[in-house]
Every structure is written in structure tokens, then in C-alpha cells.
N, C-alpha and C positions, 0 to 999 in steps of 0.2 A: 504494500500500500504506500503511491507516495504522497508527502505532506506538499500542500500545492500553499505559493506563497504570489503575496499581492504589495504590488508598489505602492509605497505609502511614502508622500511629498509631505514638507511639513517647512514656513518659514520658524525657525527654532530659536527662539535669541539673536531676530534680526537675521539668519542665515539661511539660505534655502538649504534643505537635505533632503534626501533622497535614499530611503528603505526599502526591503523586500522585506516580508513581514508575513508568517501564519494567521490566518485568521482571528485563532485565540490568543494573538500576544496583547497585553493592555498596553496603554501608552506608558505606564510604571514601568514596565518592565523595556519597554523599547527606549526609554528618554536612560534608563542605568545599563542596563547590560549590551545595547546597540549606537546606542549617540554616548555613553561614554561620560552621564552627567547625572554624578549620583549624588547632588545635592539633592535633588528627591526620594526622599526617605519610604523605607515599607517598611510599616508599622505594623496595621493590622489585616493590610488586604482584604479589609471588609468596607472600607468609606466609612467607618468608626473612629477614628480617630484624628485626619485628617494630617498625618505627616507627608502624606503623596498631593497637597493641595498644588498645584500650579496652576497657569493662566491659559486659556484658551480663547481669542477674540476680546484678551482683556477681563475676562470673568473666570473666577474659580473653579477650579472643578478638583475631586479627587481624579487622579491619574488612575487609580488600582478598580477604577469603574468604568471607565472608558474601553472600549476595544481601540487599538492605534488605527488600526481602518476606517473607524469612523470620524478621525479626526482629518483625513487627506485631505490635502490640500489648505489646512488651517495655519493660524498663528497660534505658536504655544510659544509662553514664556515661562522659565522656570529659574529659580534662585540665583541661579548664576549667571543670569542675562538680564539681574534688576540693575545691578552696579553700570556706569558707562567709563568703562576703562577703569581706573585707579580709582575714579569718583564712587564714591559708594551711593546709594540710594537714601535719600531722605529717611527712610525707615529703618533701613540698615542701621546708620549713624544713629538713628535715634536707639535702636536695641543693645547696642552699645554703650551710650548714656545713660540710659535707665537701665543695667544690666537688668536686660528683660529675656534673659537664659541661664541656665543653668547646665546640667546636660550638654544642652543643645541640640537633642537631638529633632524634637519638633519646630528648633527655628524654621527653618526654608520653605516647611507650610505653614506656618503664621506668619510671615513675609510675606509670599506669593497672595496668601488669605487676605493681610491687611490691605494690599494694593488692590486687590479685588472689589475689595470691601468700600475703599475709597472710587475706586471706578463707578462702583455701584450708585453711591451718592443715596444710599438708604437711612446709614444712621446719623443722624443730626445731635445725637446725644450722647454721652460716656455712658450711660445705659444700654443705650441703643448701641455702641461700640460693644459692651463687652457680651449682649444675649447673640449679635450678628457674626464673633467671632467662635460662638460658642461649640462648634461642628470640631474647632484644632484642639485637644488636650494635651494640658502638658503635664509631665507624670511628675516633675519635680515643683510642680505648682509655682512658677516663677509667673503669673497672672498678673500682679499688680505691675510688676514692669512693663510687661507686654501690653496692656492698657494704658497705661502711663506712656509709653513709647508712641504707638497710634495715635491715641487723642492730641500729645503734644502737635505731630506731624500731620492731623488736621486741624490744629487750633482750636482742640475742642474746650482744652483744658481753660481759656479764656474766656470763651461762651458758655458753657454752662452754668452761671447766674444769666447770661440775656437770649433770652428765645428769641428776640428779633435776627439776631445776625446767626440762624444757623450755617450748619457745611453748606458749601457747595463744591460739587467733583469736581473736576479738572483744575484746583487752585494749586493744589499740590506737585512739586515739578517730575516731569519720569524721571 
């Protein structure tokens, strides 16, 4: 029996690439064992925990639920394609300043999550930050940072006594 495989196009971190791919391989497993970029983490291979979160079209997704074929011809960004060059990403920097890790090991989908989160332009609130982040766990409970981190880097932390000037998405720089 042979296993029949199918081209799988993906701009990846701003790069076009170009896969042969089985059916059943997820984008998890193609973005670490085929593209070579294992800042996406598998956790639980279930979409439980969310250390496979990355960006597809700019929106989150767990990687370990996707099949990579269904993502052809998409934009996926993942951990190592937030930074531009030596610059790190606003959120980066900020996880850094609020040591909003421990481990580490669920950083790169609370990263990928928070930029999501900000694209999304849903939470207007550190409330609303922290139930919309709620999908990523971290087992060493490093939370208050990783809130602390997000909110600074959409200015929530200054709004939250004035509901007039909620978020709005795109203020934050890629």
C-alpha cells in the first residue's frame, strides 16, 4: 500500500514554502518536524492547552487541529516570525519585562495567542484580556505576567478606569 502525498504551499514567516505532505500530517507536526520550526510547542495534541497556538490569516489557531492541507496556500505565522530581525516584537519585549515565563515552555503560544488576540480587536478590557487568553495554560502559573505583559502592549493597563478610550486593533506595531 502506498502512502500518496499532496503539495502543501504555505507563505510561513513572510517566506513562500513548499511541502509534500500525507494527508494526516497537522500543520504541528509539519511547521516542527518539516519546516524545521519548533518554537511550536506539542503539548497536548488535543487543542487543550494551546502551546501549538500560531497564526493563520493573522488569527489563532491551535496547529495540533488543523490538517496542513487544509491550510494550502495560507499565511501562517509562528513564534519565530513575530520578531523582525534582531527587533523583537512588542510583546516579546514586553514578556521579558514583566517576566511573564517561567518554564517557558507555553510562551510561543501565548505570543502567537496575544497577537491574535490583538488582531482580533475583541477585548477592550484586562478582563476581557485575561477570559480571551484563557484557551493557552501555563502549568507554572506565570499569569499575572503574561497579562501584565499584553495589557501593557495594548495600553490596557491605562484604560481600565476610562471606558471611553477602549483598544482599538491595528494601534499596536507588527
Amino acid at each position: 500500500m502506498m502512502n500518496s502525498t499532496y503539495p502543501v504551499r504555505l507563505q510561513l514567516n513572510g517566506e513562500s514554502r513548499q511541502f509534500e505532505v500525507e494527508a494526516w500530517v497537522s500543520l504541528l507536526d509539519l511547521l516542527r518536524e518539516r519546516a524545521g520550526l519548533t518554537g511550536t510547542k506539542k503539548g497536548c495534541d488535543h487543542g487543550q492547552c494551546g502551546a501549538c497556538t500560531v497564526l493563520v490569516g493573522g488569527k489563532r489557531i491551535n496547529a495540533c487541529l488543523t490538517l496542513a492541507v487544509m491550510q494550502d496556500g495560507r499565511e501562517v505565522t509562528t513564534v519565530e516570525g513575530l520578531a523582525d530581525g534582531q527587533q523583537l516584537h512588542p510583546l516579546q519585549q514586553a514578556f521579558i519585562t514583566h517576566d511573564a515565563f517561567q518554564c517557558g515552555y507555553c510562551t510561543p503560544g501565548q505570543l502567537c495567542s496575544a497577537v491574535g488576540l490583538m488582531n482580533e480587536g475583541q477585548a477592550r478590557t484586562v478582563a476581557e484580556v485575561r477570559e480571551l487568553m484563557s484557551g493557552n495554560i501555563c502549568r507554572c502559573g506565570a499569569y499575572p505576567g503574561i497579562v501584565a505583559a499584553v495589557t501593557e502592549v495594548m495600553g490596557l493597563a491605562q484604560r481600565e478606569d476610562d471606558p471611553d478610550r477602549p483598544y482599538q486593533p491595528g494601534t499596536v506595531p507588527a
